[in-house]
DRENTI-332377 format. One record per residue: residue in three letters; x, y, z of N, C-alpha, C in turn; residue number from 1. Coordinates in steps of 0.02 Angstrom, whole numbers, plus 50000, padded with zeros to 5 digits. Atoms other than C-alpha are relative to their C-alpha. Example, Ala and Ser with C-alpha at 12.3 -4.5 7.8 and 13.67 -1.06 7.14 Angstrom:
! DRENTI-332377
{site 'ala' {50045 49941 50000} {50615 49775 50390} {50045 50060 50000} 1}
{site 'ser' {49958 49941 49997} {50684 49947 50357} {49961 50055 50037} 2}
END
This chain:
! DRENTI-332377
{site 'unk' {49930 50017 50006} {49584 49791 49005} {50014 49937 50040} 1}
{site 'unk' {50013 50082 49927} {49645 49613 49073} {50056 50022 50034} 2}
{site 'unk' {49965 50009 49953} {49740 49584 49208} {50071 50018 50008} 3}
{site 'unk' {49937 49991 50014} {49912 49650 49237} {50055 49956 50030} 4}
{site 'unk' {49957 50059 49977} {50048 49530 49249} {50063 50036 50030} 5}
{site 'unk' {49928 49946 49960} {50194 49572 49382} {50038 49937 49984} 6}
{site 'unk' {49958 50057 49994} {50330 49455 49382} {50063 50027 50064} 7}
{site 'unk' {49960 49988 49962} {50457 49499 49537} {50054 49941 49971} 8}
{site 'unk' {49920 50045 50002} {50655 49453 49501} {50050 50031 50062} 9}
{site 'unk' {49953 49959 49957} {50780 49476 49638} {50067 50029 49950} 10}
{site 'unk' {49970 49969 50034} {50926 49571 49580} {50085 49997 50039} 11}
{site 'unk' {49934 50007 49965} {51132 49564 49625} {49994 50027 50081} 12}
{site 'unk' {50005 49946 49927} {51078 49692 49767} {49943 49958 50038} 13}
{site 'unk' {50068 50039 49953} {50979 49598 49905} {49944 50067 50032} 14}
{site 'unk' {50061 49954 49994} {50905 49759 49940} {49962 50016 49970} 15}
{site 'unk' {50028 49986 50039} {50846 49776 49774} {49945 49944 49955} 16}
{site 'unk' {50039 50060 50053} {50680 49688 49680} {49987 50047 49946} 17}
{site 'unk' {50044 49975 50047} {50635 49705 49522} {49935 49949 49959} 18}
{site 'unk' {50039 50044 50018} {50474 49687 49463} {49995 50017 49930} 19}
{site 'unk' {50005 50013 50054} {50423 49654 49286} {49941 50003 49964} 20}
{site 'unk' {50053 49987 49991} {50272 49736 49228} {49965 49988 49895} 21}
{site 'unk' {50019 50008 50057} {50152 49709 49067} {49984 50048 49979} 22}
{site 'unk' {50032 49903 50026} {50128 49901 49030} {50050 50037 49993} 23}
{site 'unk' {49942 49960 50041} {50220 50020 48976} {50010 50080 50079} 24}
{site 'unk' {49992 49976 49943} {50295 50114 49157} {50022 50049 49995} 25}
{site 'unk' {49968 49918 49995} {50380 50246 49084} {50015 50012 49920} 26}
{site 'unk' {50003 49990 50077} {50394 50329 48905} {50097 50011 49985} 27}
{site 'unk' {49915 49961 49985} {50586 50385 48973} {50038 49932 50011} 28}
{site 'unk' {49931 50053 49981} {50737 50262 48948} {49997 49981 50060} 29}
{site 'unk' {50019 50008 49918} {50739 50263 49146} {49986 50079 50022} 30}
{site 'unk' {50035 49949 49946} {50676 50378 49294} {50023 49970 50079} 31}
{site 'unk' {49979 50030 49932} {50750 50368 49464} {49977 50059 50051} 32}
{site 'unk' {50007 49962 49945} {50673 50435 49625} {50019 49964 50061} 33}
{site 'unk' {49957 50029 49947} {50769 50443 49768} {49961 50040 50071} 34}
{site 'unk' {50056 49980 49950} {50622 50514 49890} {49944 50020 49977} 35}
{site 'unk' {50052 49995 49994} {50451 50530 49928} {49978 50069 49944} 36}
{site 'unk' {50031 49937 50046} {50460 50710 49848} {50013 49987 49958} 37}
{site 'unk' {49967 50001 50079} {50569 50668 49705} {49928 49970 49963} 38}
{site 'unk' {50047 50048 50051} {50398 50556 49644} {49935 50039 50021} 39}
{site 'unk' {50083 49957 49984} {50268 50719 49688} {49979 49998 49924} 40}
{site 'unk' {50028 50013 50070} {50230 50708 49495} {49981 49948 49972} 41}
{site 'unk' {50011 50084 50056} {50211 50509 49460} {49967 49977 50064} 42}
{site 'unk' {50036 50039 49960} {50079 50441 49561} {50024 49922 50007} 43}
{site 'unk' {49979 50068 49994} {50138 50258 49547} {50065 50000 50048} 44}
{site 'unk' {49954 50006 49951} {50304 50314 49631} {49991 50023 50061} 45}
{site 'unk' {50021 49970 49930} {50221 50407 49762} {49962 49930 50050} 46}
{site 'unk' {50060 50049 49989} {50106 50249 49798} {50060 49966 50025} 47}
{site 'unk' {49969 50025 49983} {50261 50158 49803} {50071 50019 50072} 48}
{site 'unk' {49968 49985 49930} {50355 50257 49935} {49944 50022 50063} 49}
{site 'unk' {50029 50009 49947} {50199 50241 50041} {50000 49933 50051} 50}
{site 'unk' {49993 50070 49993} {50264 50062 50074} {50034 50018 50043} 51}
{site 'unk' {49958 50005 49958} {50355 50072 50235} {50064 49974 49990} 52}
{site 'unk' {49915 50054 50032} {50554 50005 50200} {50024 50022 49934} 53}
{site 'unk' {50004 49988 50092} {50551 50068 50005} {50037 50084 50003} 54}
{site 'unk' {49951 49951 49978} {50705 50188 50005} {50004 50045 49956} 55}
{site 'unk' {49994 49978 50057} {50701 50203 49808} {49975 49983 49949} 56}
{site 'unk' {50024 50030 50037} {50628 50177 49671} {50034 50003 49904} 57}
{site 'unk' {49972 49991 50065} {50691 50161 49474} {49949 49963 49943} 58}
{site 'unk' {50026 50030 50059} {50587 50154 49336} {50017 49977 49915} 59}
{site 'unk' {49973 50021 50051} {50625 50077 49159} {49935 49987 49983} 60}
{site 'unk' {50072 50014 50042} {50492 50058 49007} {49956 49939 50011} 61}
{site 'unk' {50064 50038 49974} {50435 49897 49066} {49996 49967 50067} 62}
{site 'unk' {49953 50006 49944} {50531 49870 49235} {49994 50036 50063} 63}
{site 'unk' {49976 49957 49935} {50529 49947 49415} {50021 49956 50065} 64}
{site 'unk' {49984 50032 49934} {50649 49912 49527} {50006 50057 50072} 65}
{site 'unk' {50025 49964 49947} {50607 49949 49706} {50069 49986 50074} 66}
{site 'unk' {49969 49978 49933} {50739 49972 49848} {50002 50018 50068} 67}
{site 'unk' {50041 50006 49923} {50709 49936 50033} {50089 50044 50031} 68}
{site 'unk' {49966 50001 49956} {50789 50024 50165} {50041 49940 50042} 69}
{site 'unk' {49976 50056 49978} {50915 49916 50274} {49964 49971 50050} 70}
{site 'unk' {50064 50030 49968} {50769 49888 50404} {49939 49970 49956} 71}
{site 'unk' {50078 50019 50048} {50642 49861 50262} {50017 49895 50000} 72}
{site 'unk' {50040 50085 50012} {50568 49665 50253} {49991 49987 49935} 73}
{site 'unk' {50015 49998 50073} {50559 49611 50080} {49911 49968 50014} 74}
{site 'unk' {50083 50030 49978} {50388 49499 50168} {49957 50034 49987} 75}
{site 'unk' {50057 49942 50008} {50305 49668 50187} {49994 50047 49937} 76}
{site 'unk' {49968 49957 50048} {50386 49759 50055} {49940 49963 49925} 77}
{site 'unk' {50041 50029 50069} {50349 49643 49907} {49938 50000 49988} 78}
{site 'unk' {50077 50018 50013} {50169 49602 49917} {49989 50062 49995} 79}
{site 'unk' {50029 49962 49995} {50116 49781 49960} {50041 50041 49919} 80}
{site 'unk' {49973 49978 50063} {50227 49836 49793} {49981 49992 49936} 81}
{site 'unk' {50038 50038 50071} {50147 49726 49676} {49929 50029 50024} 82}
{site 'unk' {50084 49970 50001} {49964 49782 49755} {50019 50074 49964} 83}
{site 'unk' {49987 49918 50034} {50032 49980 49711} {50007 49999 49953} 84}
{site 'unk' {50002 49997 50077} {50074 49936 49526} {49937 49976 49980} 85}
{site 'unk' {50065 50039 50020} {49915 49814 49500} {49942 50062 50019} 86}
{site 'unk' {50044 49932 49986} {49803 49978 49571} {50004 50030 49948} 87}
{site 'unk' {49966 49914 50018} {49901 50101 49485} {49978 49981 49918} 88}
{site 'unk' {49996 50014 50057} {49885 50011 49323} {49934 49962 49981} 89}
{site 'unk' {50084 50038 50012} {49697 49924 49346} {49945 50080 50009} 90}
{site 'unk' {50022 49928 49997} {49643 50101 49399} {49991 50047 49944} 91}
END
């Protein structure tokens, strides 16, 4: 499979990125988890609330936007967000 393309967009919400993924993230219109447990069934959201700062997550069919706490860094945040989809989806 080649390479998966992310594209990060910021979004009205400065707390909120979304990234922009070449796969297909969810079969469901959207999906919103609003904690660590809410995403015990979807490995990709679990991966993604192992990111320190990452409050929330919302998925869309080709879309996930990710939601930092008001301490969260987007510095740390971002990079380690795009490694969790590029895994989740090279895996």
């Amino acid at each position: 499979m080649s390479d998966v393309v992310i594209r990060a967009q910021p979004t009205p919400n400065p707390n909120s990125l979304l990234f922009h993924v070449d796969r297909t993230v969810t079969e469901e219109r959207m999906k919103q988890f609003n904690s660590a447990e809410d995403a015990a069934g979807a490995p990709l959201a679990r991966a993604l609330f192992e990111i320190d700062g990452v409050a929330s997550i919302f998925f869309m069919p080709n879309s996930i936007t990710v939601s930092k706490s008001p301490g969260g860094e987007w510095n740390d945040i971002a990079p380690a967000a795009e490694e969790a989809i590029r895994n989740h989806f090279s895996g």
